[in-house]
N, C-alpha and C positions, 0 to 999 in steps of 0.2 A: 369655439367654432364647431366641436361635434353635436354643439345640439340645435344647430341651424337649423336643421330637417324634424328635430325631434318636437310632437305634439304633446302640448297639455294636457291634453283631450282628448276620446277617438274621433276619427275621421268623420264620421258620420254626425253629430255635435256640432260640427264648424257649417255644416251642411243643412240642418234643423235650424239651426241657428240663424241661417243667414237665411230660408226661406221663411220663416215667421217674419226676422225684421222687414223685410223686404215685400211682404204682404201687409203688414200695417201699416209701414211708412208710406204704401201707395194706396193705403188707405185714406191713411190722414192727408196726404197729398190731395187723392180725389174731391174729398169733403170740402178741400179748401177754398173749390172754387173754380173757376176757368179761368177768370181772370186774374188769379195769384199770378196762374202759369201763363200769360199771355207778355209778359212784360216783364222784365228784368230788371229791377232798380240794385241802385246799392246795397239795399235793403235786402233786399230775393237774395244776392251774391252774399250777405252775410248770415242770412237764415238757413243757406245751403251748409255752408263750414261749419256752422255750430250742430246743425242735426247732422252730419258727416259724425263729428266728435262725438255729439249725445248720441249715438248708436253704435261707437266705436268698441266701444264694452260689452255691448250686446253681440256685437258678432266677434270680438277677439276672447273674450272673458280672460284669463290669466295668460293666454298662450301670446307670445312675440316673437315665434317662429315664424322662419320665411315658407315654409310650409302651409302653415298655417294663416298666412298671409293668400298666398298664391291660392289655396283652396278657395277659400271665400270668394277671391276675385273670380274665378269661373266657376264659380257656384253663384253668384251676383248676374255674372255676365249668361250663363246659359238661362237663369229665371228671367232674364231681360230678354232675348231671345225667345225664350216658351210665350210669355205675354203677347209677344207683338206677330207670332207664330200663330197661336187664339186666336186675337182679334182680326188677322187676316183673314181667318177659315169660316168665323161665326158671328153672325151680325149680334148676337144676342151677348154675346161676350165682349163687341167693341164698345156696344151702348152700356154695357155695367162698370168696363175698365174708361173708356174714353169720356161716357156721355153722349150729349147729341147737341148740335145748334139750337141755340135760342134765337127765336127772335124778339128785337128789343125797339122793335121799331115797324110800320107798317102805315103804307097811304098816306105819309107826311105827318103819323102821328107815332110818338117817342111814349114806352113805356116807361114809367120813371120807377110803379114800384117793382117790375122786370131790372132795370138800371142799379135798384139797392140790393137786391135778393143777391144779383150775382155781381157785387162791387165792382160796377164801371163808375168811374166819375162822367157826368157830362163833359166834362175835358177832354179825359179818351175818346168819348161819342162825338163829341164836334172835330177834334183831330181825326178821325177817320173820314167824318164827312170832309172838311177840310181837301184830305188826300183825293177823293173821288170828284172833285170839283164841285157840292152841294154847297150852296151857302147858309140855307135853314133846313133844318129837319121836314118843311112840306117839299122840297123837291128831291125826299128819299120815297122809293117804291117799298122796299124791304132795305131792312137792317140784320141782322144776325151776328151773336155772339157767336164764332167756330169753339170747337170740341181746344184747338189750340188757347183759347185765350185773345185771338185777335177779332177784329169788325170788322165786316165784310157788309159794305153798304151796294146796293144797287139804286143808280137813280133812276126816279122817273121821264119816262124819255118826252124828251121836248118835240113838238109839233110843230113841223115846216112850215 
């Protein structure tokens, strides 16, 4: 029990530590796509725990103090906070951290290799259309992939 408190490592370590992982990992995050992050499969839910794990070493290294625990978490949580802090303030910094909408569709015409670059299945594309009440792709105005990952179809308006 006395060494609950007690660090591996200095303080400052657990805090280096966790702002590299934490800059790469939303690196690799970024790279991945919009549409990783737009959908949640089984899959996403299992790729989240194993890179949890595969970075778990990276920010703990030998240390299994609650200290050392608790540091990282608001040392995680306050770079999560600076992020979204940035991107509030600086448009130039949401577009590098977030990205910006694609459009993947346009005057009832569907870009397909727009569709591959940034891994939509036409599945996804007709299920948005779907939702917005479009039957084919020529009664969409605009399509756009959001910075989130989801479609945001507008259609084109019908005439009285």
């Amino acid at each position: 029990m006395p060494d609950l408190f007690d660090l591996a490592m200095p303080w400052w370590e657990f805090i280096l530590r966790a702002v590299v992982v934490y800059a790469v990992v939303l690196g690799m995050v970024r790279l991945s796509g919009k549409r990783a992050l737009g959908q949640v499969t089984p899959f996403d839910v299992l790729l989240i725990v194993l890179l949890g794990n595969a970075v778990q070493n990276a920010l703990l290294g030998t240390d299994t103090s609650l200290a050392g625990g608790l540091l990282l978490a608001a040392t995680l949580i306050l770079l999560n906070y600076g992020v979204g802090w940035i991107t509030a303030r600086s448009r130039r910094m949401e577009r590098l951290i977030e990205g910006e909408p694609v459009v993947i569709a346009r005057n009832g015409k569907l870009f397909d290799s727009v569709l591959r670059r940034e891994l939509v299945s036409r599945a996804d594309f007709d299920v948005a259309m779907r939702q917005q009440s479009c039957i084919g792709v020529e009664e969409v105005e605009l399509a756009l992939l959001e910075t989130n990952g989801h479609i945001t179809i507008i259609p084109k308006r019908k005439d009285d």
